[in-house]
C-alpha positions as CSV (number, residue, x, y, z in Angstrom):
1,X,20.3,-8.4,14.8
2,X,17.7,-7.2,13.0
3,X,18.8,-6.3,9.2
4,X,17.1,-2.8,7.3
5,X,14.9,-3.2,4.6
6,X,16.2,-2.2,1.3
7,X,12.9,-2.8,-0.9
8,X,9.7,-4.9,-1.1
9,X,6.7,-5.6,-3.8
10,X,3.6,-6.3,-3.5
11,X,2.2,-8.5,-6.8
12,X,-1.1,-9.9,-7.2
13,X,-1.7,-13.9,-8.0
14,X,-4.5,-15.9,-8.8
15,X,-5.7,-16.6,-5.0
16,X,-4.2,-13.6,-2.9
17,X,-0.8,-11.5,-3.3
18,X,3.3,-12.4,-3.5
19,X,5.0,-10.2,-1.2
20,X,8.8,-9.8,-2.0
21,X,11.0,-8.7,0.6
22,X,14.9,-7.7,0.5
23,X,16.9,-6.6,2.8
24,X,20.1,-4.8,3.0
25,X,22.4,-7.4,2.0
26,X,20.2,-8.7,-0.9
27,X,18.9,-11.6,0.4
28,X,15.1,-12.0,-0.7
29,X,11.8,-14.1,1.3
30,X,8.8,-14.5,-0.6
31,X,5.7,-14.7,1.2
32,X,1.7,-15.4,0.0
33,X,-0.8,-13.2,1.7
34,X,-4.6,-12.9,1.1
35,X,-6.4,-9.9,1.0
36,X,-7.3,-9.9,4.6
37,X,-3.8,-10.3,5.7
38,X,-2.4,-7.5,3.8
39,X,-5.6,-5.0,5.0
40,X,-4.6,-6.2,8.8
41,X,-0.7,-5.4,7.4
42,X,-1.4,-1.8,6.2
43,X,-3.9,-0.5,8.9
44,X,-1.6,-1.6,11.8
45,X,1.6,0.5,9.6
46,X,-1.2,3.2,9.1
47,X,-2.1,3.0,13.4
48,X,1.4,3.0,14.0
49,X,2.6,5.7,11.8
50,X,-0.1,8.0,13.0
51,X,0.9,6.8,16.4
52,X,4.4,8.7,15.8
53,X,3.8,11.5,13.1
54,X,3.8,14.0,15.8
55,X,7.3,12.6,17.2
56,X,8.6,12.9,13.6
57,X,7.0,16.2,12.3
58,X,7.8,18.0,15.6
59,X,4.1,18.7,15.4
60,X,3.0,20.6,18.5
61,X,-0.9,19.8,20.1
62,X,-2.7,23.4,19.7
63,X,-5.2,22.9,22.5
């Protein structure tokens, strides 16, 4: 089962980025990502957020 996310961090190192990850029970993973693995991260959270904000917001199409 799948556990939720209780925080993460994103730090910068000499050659790409330390991403820090914790979950609910406090249990960390550390991963390295270069710059053109976290712009592929954040664009696909961007495409899918955008994908659902009308779900969320209850926002209604005005055509």
């Amino acid at each position: 089962m799948a556990k939720a996310l209780a925080s993460f961090a994103i730090s910068p190192t000499g050659d790409g980025y330390l991403l820090m990850i914790e979950d609910e029970d406090g249990d960390t993973i550390e991963m390295t990502a270069t710059f053109e693995q976290l712009d592929l991260l954040a664009e696909a959270v961007d495409q899918q957020l955008n994908g659902d904000e009308e779900d969320v917001l209850g926002v209604e199409d005005e055509e």
